[in-house]
C-alpha positions as CSV (number, residue, x, y, z in Angstrom):
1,X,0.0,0.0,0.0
2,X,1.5,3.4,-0.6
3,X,2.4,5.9,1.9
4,X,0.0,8.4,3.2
5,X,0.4,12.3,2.3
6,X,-1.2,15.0,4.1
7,X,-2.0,17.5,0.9
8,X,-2.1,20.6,3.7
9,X,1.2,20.0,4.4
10,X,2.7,19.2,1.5
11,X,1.2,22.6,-0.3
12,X,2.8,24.2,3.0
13,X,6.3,22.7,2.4
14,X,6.1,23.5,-1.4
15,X,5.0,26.9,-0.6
16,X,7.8,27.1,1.7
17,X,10.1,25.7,-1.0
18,X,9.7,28.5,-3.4
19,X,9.6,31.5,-0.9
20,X,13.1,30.3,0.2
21,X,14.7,30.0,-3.4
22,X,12.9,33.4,-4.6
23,X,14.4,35.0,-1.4
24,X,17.4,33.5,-2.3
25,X,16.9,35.0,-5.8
26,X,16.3,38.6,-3.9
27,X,19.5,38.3,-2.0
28,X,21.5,38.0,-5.1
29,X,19.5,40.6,-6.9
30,X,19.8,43.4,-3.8
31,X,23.0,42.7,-2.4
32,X,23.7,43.1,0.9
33,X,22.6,46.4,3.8
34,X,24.3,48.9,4.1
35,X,24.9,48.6,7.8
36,X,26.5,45.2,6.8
37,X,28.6,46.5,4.0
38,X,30.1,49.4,6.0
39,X,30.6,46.9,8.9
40,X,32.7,44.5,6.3
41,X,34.6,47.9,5.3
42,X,35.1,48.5,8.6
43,X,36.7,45.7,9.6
44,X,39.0,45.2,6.0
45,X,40.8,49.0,7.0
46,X,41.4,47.6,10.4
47,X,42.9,44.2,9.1
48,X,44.6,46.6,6.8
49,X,45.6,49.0,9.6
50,X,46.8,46.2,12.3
51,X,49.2,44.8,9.5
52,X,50.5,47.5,8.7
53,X,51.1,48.2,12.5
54,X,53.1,45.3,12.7
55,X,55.1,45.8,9.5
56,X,59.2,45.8,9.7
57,X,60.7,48.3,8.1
58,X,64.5,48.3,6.4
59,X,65.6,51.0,8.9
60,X,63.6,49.3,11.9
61,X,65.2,46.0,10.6
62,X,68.7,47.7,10.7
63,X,68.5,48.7,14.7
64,X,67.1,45.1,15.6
65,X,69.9,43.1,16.9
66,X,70.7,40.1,15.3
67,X,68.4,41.1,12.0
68,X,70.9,40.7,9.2
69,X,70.2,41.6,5.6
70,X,71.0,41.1,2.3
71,X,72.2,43.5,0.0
72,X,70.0,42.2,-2.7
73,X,67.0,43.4,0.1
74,X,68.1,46.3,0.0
75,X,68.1,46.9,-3.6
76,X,71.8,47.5,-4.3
């Protein structure tokens, strides 16, 4: 014998089925807010920022002890 199917509830699930994959459409389509896309700016300049905190330079590099370099680093 086959298997049972509420029709209520499968209509509901269908229903369901389509709202998520043309929300999914609407996403694509609208992009993202713009609280979310200044926050993801945000946070890229201070990735940025904190790198380039912790960036050597050739003259910092030259006052380290024990930080030798190569001439060919230095562009000579």
């Amino acid at each position: 014998m086959a298997e049972l199917i509420n029709l209520r509830t499968a209509r509901k699930r269908a229903k369901r089925r389509d709202e998520n994959i043309r929300a999914a459409g609407n996403r694509l389509a609208h992009g993202q807010p713009k609280s979310q896309r200044k926050r993801d700016a945000a946070q890229r300049e201070k990735a940025t920022r904190d790198l380039d905190q912790h960036r050597i330079t050739q003259e910092a590099a030259d006052d380290l002890p024990g930080c030798q370099t190569l001439d060919r680093d230095r562009g000579s």
